[in-house]
C-alpha positions in Angstrom: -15.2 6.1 12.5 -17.4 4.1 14.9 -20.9 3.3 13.5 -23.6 5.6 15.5 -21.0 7.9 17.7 -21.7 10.9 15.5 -18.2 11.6 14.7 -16.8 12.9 11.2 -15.1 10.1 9.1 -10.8 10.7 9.4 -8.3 10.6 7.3 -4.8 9.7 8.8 -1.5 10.7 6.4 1.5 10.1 6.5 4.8 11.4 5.9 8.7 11.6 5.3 10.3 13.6 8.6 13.5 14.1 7.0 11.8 15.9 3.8 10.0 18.4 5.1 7.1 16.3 6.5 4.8 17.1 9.8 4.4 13.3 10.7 1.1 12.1 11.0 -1.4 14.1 10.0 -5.2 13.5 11.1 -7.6 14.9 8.5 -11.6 15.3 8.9 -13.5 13.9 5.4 -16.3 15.0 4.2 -18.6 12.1 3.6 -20.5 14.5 0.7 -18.0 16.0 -1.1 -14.9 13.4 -0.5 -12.6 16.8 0.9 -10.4 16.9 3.6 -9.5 19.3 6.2 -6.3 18.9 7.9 -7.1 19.0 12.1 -3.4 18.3 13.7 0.0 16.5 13.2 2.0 14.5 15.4 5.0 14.2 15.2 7.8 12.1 17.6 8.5 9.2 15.0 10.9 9.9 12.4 9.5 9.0 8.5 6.1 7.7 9.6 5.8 7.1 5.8 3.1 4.2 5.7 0.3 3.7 8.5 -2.5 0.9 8.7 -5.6 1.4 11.1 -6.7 -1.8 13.7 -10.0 -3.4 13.0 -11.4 -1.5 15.9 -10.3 1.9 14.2 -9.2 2.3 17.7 -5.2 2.0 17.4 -3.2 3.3 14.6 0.3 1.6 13.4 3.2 3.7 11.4 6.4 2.3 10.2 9.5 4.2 10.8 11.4 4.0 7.2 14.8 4.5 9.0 18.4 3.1 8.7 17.3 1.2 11.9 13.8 0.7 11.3 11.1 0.4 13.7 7.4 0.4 14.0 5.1 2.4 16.8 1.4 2.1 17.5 -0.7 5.2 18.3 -4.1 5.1 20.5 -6.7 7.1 18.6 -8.9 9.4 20.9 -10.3 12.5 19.8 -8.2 14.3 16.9 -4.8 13.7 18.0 -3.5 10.3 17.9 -0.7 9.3 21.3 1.8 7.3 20.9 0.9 3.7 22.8 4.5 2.8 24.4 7.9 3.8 22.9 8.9 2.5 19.3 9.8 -1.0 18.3 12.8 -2.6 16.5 11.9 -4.4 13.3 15.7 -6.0 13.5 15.4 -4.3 9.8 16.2 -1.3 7.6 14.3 0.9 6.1 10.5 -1.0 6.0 8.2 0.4 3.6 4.7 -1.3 4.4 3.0 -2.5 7.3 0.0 -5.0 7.9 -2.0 -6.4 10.8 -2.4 -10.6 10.7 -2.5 -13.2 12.7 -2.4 -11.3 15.9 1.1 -9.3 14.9 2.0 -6.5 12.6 3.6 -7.3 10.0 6.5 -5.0 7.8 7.9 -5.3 4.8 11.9 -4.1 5.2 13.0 -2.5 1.7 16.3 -1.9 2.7 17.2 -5.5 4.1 15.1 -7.2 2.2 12.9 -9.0 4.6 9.9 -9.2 6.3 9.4 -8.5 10.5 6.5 -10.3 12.7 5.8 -7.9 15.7 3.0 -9.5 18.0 0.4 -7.0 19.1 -1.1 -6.9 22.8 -4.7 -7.5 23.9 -4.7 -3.2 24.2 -3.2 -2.7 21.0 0.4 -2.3 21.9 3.3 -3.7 20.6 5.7 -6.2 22.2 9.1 -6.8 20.5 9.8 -8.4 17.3 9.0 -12.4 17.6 10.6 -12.9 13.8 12.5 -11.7 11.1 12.2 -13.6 7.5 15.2 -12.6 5.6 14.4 -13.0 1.4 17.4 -14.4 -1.1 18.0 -13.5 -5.0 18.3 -10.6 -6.9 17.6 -9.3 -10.6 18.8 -8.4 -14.1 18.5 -4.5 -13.2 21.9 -3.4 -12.1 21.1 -0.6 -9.6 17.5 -1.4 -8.1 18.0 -5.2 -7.8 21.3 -6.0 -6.7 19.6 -8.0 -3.5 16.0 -8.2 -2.2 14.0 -5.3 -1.8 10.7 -6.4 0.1 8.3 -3.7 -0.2 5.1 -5.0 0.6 3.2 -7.4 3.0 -0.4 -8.2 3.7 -2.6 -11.1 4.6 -4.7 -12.5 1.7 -8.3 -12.2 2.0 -8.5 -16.0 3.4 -6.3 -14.6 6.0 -4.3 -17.8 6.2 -1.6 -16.2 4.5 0.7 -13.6 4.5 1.9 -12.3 1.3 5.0 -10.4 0.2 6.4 -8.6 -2.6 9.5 -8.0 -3.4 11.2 -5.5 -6.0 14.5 -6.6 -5.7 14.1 -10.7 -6.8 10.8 -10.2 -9.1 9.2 -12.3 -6.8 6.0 -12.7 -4.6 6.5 -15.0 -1.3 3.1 -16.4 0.1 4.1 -17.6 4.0 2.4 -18.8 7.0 2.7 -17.8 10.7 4.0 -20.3 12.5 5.1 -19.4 17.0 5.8 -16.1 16.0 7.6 -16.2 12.7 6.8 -16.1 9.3 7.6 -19.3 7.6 8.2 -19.3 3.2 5.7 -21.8 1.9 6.1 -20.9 -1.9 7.8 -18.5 -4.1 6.4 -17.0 -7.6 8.7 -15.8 -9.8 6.9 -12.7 -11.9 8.8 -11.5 -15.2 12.2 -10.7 -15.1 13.4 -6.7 -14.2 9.5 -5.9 -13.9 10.4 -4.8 -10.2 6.8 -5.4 -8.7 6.2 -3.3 -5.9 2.6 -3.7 -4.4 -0.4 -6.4 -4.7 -4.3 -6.2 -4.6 -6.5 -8.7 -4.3 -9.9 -8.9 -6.2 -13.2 -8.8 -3.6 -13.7 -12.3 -5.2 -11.0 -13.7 -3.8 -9.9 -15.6 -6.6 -7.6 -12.9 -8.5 -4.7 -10.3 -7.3 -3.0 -8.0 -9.3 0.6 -7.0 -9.1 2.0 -3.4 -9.5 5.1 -3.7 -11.3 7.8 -0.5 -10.6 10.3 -0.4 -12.9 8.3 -1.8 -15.8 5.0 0.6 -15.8 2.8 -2.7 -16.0 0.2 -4.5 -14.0 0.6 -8.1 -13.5 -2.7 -10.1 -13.3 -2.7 -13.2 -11.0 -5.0 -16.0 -10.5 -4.9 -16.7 -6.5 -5.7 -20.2 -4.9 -6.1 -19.6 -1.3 -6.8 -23.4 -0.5 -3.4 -24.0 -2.0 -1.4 -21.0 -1.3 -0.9 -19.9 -4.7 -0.5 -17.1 -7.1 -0.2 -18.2 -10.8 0.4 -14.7 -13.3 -2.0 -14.1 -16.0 -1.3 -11.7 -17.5 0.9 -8.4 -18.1 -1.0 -4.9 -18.5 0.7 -1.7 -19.3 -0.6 1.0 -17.5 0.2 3.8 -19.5 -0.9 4.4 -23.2 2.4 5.5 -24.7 5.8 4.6 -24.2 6.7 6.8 -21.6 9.1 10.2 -22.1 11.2 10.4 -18.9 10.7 8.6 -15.9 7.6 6.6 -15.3 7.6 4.3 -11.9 4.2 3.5 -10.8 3.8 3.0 -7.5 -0.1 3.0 -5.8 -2.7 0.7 -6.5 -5.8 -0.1 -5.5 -9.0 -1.8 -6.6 -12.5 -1.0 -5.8 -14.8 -2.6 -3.7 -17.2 -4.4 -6.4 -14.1 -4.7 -8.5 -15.1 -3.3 -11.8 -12.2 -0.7 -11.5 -8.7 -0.6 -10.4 -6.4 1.9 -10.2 -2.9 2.9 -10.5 -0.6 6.0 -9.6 2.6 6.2 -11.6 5.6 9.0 -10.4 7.3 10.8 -13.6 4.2 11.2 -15.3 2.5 11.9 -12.1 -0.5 10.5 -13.9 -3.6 7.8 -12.7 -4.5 5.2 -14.4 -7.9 3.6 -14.5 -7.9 -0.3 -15.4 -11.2 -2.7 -16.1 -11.1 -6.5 -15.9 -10.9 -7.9 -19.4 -13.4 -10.2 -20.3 -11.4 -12.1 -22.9 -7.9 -11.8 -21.0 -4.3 -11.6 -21.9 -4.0 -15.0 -21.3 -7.6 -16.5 -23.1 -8.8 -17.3 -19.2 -10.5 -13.7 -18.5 -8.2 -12.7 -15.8 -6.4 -10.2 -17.4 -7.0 -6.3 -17.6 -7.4 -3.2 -20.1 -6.4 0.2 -19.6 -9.0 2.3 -20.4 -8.0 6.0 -19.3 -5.1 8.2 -17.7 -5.6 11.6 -15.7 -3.2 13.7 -13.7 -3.1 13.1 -10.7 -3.4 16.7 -9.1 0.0 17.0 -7.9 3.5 15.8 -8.1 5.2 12.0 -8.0 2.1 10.5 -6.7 3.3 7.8 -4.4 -0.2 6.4 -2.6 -3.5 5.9 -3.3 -6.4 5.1 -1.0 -10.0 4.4 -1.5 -12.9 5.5 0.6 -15.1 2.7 1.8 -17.8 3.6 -0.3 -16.1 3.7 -3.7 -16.9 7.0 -4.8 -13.8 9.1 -3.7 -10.0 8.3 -4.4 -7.2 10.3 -2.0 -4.5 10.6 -3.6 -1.0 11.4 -1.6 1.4 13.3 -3.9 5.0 13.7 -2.0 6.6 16.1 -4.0 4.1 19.0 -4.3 3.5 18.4 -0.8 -0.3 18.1 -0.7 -3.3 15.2 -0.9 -5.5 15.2 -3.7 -9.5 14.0 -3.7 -11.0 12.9 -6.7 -14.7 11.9 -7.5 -15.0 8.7 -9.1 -18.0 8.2 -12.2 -19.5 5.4 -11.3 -20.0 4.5 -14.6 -16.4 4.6 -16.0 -14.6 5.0 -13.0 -12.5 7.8 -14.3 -11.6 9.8 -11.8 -12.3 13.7 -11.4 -10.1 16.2 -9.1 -12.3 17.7 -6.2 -9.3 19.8 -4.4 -6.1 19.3 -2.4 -5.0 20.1 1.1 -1.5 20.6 2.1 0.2 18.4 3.3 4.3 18.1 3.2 6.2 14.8 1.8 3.1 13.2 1.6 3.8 9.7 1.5 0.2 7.2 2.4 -3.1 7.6 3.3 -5.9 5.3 5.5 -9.1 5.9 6.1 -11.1 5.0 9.0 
């Protein structure tokens, strides 16, 4: 939303194509209550299943989790985004995440296990893929980690780095952008078979957490952006119990004073609601404490987003097909369920 023009604040969603979804799906909020109402879908790119907004708010950028993998940029003008030039080539399969830095999107490619640089235009548009940094190992699970599995990337909030996280080698990569390409400048191995999947950095700056997927735990991390590097803390369970049946967590965010982080986990379908922990895991108050679960108004919860404010958490549930709103106490920062709107393979949320 631009500052002054008037205009309701949107939601974008999006979606998995080949399960039923409507592609991306722009949604007005209600600044009040936190609720959405759907306005359109657009659809044209096949599983637009995780989006990131420009700095302007003006463009909007989807991946295209396919065998061949691509990313495409939509201009945002009135409630229907357009596509901004036909689709780009990641040279990639099947990338999960996407990022703007350095003057390029960025993706993190599950299925090959590497990470794509795509310079973006002075109007927003994307030119072709300038590099592709291809991640080595693997881990001790024998199904989900037989090779890299990157499923994450994002500047840190220096911005002089680009970080990525990968399931597949227990591993976060900190690199640098060098003509074009990403470039490795140091690799931090997390726990063995924890299978992290996404990363959030504290609004100090100075600490990240790491959301681990096939361990239902939250790594804490000091980060040194002078240096370039993330040193784990810590190792935080995010559910109470051991957990009966499946349980792979797989949202998480953090909010913006960061007294509360939070955590979506798929099996339970539950949220979790962490605090910083004074005393720490580790003696050096970095750590964190689980505090309280809810459930997370639908099924196999797979993104979470924040408002700007702080007050509301969006919640995209892919398997009951709808996104969930949730008020957050200021005070505890347990959430509690406003409503849902429909909304089919619901896979990622962004809010302008």
């Amino acid at each position: 939303m631009t500052e002054g023009d008037g205009r309701q604040r949107r939601a974008y969603i999006g979606s998995f194509t080949a399960a039923g979804g409507l592609g991306v799906l722009t949604a007005a909020v209600d600044e009040e209550s936190g609720a959405l109402t759907v306005l359109g879908a657009v659809d044209g790119v096949a599983d637009p299943s995780y989006l990131a907004l420009s700095p302007g708010g003006d463009m909007l950028y989807a991946v295209s989790e396919t065998t061949e993998g691509a990313v495409a940029a939509y201009r945002l003008k009135g409630d229907t985004p357009s596509l901004s030039g036909p689709l780009v080539p990641v040279g990639a399969s099947g990338p999960t995440h996407l990022s703007l830095f350095d003057g390029h999107l960025l993706t993190a490619n599950y299925g090959s296990g590497s990470v794509t640089a795509v310079p973006v235009r002075h109007d927003g548009s994307l030119a072709a893929a300038s590099g592709v940094l291809r991640h080595v190992g693997s881990g001790p699970h024998g199904q989900r980690q037989q090779g890299p599995h990157a499923h994450q990337v994002q500047p840190d909030p220096s911005r002089r780095w680009a970080v990525s996280v990968d399931l597949g080698t227990d591993s976060v990569r900190v690199c640098a952008l060098r003509a074009g390409a990403l470039v490795l400048h140091r690799e931090i191995a997390l726990r063995p078979g924890s299978g992290p999947r996404h990363l959030v950095f504290h609004p100090d700056g100075r600490r990240a957490y790491v959301l681990n997927e096939l361990a239902p735990t939250v790594t804490a991390c000091r980060w040194d952006a002078a240096e370039g590097v993330l040193r784990p803390v810590g190792e935080t369970s995010v559910l109470p119990d051991l957990p009966d049946g499946d349980a792979y967590p797989s949202g998480i965010v953090v909010s913006p004073d960061g007294r509360f982080v939070w955590t979506a986990t798929r099996g339970q379908d539950v949220l979790s609601v962490l605090v910083p922990d004074a005393a720490g895991t580790s003696g050096e108050g970095q750590g964190l404490r689980l505090v309280a679960t809810v459930p997370c108004g639908g099924t196999w919860p797979r993104a979470l987003a924040l408002d700007p404010t702080g007050r509301f958490l969006y919640v995209a549930n892919e398997r009951s097909g709808d996104v969930a709103w949730f008020a957050v106490d200021p005070a505890t920062g347990v959430p509690r369920r406003g409503g849902s709107v429909k909304a089919p393979a619901a896979s990622c949320v962004v809010l302008d």
